[in-house]
N, C-alpha and C positions, 0 to 999 in steps of 0.2 A: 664699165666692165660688167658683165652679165653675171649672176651671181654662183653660175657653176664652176666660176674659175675663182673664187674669191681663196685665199688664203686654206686651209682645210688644220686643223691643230695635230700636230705629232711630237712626240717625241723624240727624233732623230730622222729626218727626212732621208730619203737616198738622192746618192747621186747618181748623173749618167757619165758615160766615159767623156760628153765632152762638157764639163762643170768648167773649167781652165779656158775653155776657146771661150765660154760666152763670158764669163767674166773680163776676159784680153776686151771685150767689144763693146765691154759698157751695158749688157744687158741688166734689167729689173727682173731679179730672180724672186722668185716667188714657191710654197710651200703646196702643190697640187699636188693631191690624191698618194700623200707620203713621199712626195720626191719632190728634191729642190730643181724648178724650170724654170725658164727665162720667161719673163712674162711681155717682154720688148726689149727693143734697145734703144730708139727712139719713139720716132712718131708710127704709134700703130698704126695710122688712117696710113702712109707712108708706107708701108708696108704692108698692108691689103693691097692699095693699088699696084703696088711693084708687082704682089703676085697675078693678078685682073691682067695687068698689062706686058710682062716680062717674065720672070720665074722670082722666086721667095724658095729660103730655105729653111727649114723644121726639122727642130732636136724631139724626134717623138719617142725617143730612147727607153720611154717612163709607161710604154703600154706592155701587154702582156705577149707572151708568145710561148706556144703550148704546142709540143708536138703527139698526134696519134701516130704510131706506125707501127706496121707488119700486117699479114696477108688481109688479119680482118677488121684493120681500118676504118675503110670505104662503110661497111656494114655494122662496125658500133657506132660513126658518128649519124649513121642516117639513124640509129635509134636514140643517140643524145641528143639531136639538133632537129627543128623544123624543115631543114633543105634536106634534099637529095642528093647526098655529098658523094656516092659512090659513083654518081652518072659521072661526074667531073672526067675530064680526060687531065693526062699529067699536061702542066703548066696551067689549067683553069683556076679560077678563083670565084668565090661564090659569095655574096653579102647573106648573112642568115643570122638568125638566133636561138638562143640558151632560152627555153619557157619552163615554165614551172609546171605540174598537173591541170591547176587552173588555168594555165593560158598566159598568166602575169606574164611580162620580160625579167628574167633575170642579167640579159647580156644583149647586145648585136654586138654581129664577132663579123670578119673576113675570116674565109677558109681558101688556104689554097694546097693546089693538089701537087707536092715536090717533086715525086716518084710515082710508081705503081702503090708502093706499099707507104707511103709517109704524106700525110697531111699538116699545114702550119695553120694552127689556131690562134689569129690576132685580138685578143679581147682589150677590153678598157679597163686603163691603170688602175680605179677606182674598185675593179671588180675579179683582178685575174685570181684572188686566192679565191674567189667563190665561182668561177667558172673551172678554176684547176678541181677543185674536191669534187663537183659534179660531172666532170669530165671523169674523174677516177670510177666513183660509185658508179656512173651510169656504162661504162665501158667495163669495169670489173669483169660481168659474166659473159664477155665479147671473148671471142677464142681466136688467137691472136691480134691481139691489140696491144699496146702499150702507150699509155698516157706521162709526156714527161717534160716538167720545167722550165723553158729553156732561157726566161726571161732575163736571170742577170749572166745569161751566155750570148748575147743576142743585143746591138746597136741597129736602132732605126734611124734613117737619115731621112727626108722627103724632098724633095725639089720638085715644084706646082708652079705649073703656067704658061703661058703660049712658048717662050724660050726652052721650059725646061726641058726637052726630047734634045732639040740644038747643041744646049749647054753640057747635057749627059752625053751625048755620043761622041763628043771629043776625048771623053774618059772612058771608056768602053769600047771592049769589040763586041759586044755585043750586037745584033742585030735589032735594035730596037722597031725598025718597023714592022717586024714580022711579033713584036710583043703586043697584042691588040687591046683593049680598054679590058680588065678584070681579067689581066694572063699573068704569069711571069715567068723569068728563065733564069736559071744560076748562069752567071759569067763575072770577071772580073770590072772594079769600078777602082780609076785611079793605081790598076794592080794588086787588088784586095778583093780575095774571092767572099761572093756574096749572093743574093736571091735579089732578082730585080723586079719586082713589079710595077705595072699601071695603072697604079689605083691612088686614090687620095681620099682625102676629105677637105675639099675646097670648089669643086664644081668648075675646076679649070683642069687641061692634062697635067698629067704629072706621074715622076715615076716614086715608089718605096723602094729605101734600097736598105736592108736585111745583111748586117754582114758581124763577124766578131769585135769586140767590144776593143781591142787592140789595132782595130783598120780604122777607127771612127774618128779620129783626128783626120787621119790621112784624105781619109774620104771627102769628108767635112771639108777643107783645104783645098782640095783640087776642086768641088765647084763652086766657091764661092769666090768666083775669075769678075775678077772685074775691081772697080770701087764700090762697096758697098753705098745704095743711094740712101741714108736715115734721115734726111730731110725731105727726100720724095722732088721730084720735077714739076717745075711750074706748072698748073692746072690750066689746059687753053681756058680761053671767056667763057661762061656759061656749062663749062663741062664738069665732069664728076669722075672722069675716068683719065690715070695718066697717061702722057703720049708714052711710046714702048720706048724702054730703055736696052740696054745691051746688061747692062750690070745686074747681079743675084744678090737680092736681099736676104742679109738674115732676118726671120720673123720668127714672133712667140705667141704663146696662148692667147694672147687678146685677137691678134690679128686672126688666126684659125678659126675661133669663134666666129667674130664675123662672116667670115666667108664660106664657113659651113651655113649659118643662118642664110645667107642671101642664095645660098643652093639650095634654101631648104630642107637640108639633111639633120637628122635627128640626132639629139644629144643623152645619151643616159641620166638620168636624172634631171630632165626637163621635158623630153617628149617621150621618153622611155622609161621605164620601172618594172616593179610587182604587181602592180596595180591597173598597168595597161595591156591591152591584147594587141597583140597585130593591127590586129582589125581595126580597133579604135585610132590607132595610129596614121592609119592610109597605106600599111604596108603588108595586109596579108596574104599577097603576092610570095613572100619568102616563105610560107607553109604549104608547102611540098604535100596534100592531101592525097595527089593520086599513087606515091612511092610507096610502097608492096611493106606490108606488115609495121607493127606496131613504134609508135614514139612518144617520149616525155611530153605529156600535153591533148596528143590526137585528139581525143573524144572530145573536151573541151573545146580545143580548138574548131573541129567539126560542126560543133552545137553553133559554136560564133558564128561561121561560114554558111551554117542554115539560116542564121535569123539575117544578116547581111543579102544572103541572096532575096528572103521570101521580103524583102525591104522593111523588117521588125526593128533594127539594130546594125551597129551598134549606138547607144543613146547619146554615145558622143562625139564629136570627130575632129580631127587637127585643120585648120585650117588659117591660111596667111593673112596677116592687116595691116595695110598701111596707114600710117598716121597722117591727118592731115595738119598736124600742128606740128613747133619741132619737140615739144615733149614728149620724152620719150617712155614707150612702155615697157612694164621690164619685168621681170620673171615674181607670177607671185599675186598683179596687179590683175580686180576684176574686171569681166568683158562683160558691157552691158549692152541691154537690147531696149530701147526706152529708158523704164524707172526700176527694170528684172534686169537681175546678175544671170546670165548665162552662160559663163565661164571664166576661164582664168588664162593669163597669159600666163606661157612655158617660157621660150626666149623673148628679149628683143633688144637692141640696140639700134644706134643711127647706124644706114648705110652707107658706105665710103661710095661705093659705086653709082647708086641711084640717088643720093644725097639727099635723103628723108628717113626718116626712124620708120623702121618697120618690127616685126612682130609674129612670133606662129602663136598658137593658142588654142587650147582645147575648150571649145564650145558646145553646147547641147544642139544637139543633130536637127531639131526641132525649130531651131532659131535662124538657119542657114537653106533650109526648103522650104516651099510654099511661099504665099503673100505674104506671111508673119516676117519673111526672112529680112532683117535690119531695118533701120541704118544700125550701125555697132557704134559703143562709143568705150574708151578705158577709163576707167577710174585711177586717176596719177594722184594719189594722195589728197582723195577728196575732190579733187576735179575733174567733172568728165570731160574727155578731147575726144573728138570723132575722130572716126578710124573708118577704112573703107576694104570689103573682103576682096582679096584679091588669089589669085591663083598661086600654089604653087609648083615650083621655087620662085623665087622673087627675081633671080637673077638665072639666066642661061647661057652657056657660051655659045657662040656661031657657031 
């Protein structure tokens, strides 16, 4: 288990409305980010492939959700946020981030556009009270805006993977093919009105489904149609991926993990922080520089995209490795170049899908161009295992 999901110490964790279903199912509930979540219910590898192969479904109840609305919406978040959020047409969704003056991440958030005048802010469990107070401040002197909580008004349910569109639109009238990847539309799920989007974090389709914390049983219920598979289907000879099942698994935070890693997608506090810029990341793509007047960060941010272009910076940058041993590297562990530390892995665990330990990690920019560039090797407690750079994400769908 990668160490972003380890236990976290509180006080009194919260629940989500569905704490009773996953307990009925045998899950390992675990203390993440001040909320009691399922961390499995079996076999996590089991449940990565159900999602690779079929659909898997996620209690993501435990993230944040922040509404802006009224006329000047569009126009405070483009000055609290890096993106261009007032381009958005209603039903759009946008991946962007919360920065500091410096450039640091404070957040990556989804934004999507509800209405004319009402935007939904999805931030990470770890972070929504520090993305709601900067969403307050920074929208304060926005003329009609209003910034407002809606986290414990608000069940997210997720269903990911080649099934999932199939398995949802037996519960919906919704017209899901007209919902395209980063859209969504209110319509009913199981008969519970809700916001549906097509977004995930798994690197397979999948829809979020947004709906009141009194429908999340219900919802919950009606797609998880089938036998749940916890022991997973025999693996053909030689393969790593399972054959496609009809059944929806339920899955937890281990299995998520995983398969954001193997998409390559970035975790707050392992490829993302204060301490990181966009840039450094591989993603300052979501800094919106050409949008008309001023935002949290700009100049900075600017300066980065100067030294990026003139090829100065930045001195570091994220990039994938595969292990060629099966120890595995893990969040923390150095990345060396010879007998020089060069960096440090962010994530890494074994892959259920490619069936090798793989790894992101932020290395010196220096170490990965020119002749100097590798071989890499990690340092696992004192032993170096070669590691080979590879692109990412590790895994893509067809």
């Amino acid at each position: 288990m990668v160490n972003a999901y380890h236990a976290r110490v509180t006080s009194q964790p919260k629940h989500t409305p569905l704490r009773s279903v996953h307990e009925r199912l045998g899950a390992t509930m675990t203390d993440f980010a001040g909320w009691l979540m399922p961390l499995r219910y079996g076999s996590e590898t089991a449940e990565h492939l159900a999602v690779r192969s079929a659909a898997g479904l996620f209690d993501l109840s435990h993230m944040g959700e922040i509404t802006v609305t009224g006329p000047g919406a569009g126009a405070a978040l483009d000055y609290a946020l890096t993106g261009w959020l007032s381009r958005l047409s209603v039903g759009q969704a946008r991946y962007t981030m919360l920065c500091r003056a410096d450039g640091g991440i404070l957040d990556d958030l989804v934004v999507y556009r509800q209405a004319e005048d009402r935007f939904l802010v999805v931030a990470n469990a770890s972070n929504t009270s520090v993305v709601l107070a900067e969403l307050q401040e920074r929208c304060a002197t926005a003329v009609g805006a209003t910034v407002s909580d809606q986290t414990d008004r608000t069940a997210l349910i997720a269903i990911q993977g080649p099934n999932a569109a199939r398995v949802l639109a037996s519960h919906t009238a919704a017209a899901l093919g007209s919902v395209k990847y980063y859209s969504g539309v209110y319509g009913d799920v199981a008969g519970s009105p809700a916001w549906i989007a097509r977004t995930g974090y798994t690197g397979e389709d999948g829809f979020e489904i947004f709906c009141a914390p009194e429908y999340a049983e219900r919802v919950w219920a009606a797609l998880l149609t089938g036998e749940p598979l916890l022991t997973g289907a025999p693996l053909p000879a030689g393969s790593a991926v399972a054959p496609v099942g009809q059944g929806v698994v339920p899955a937890g935070l281990a299995a998520r993990d995983t398969l954001r890693l193997e998409a390559g997608m970035p975790l707050y506090g392992n490829e993302l922080g204060p301490d990181v810029s966009p840039y450094e990341a591989g993603l300052g793509k979501v800094v919106r520089l050409d949008k008309p007047g001023d935002f949290v960060g700009r100049a900075a941010l600017a300066e980065l995209a100067a030294d990026v272009a003139s090829g100065t910076g930045p001195g570091r940058t994220l990039v994938g490795l595969a292990a060629r041993s099966r120890r595995v590297p893990r969040h923390g562990y150095p990345v060396m170049s010879g007998d020089a530390e060069v960096g440090t892995v962010t994530s890494g665990a074994p892959s259920p899908t490619l069936g090798m330990p793989i790894a992101m990690a932020f290395v010196a920019a220096s170490a990965v161009t020119g002749e100097s560039a590798g071989p890499f090797g990690v340092d696992i407690r004192g032993r170096i295992e070669m590691a080979d750079l590879v692109p990412l994400p590790f895994y893509r769908k067809e």
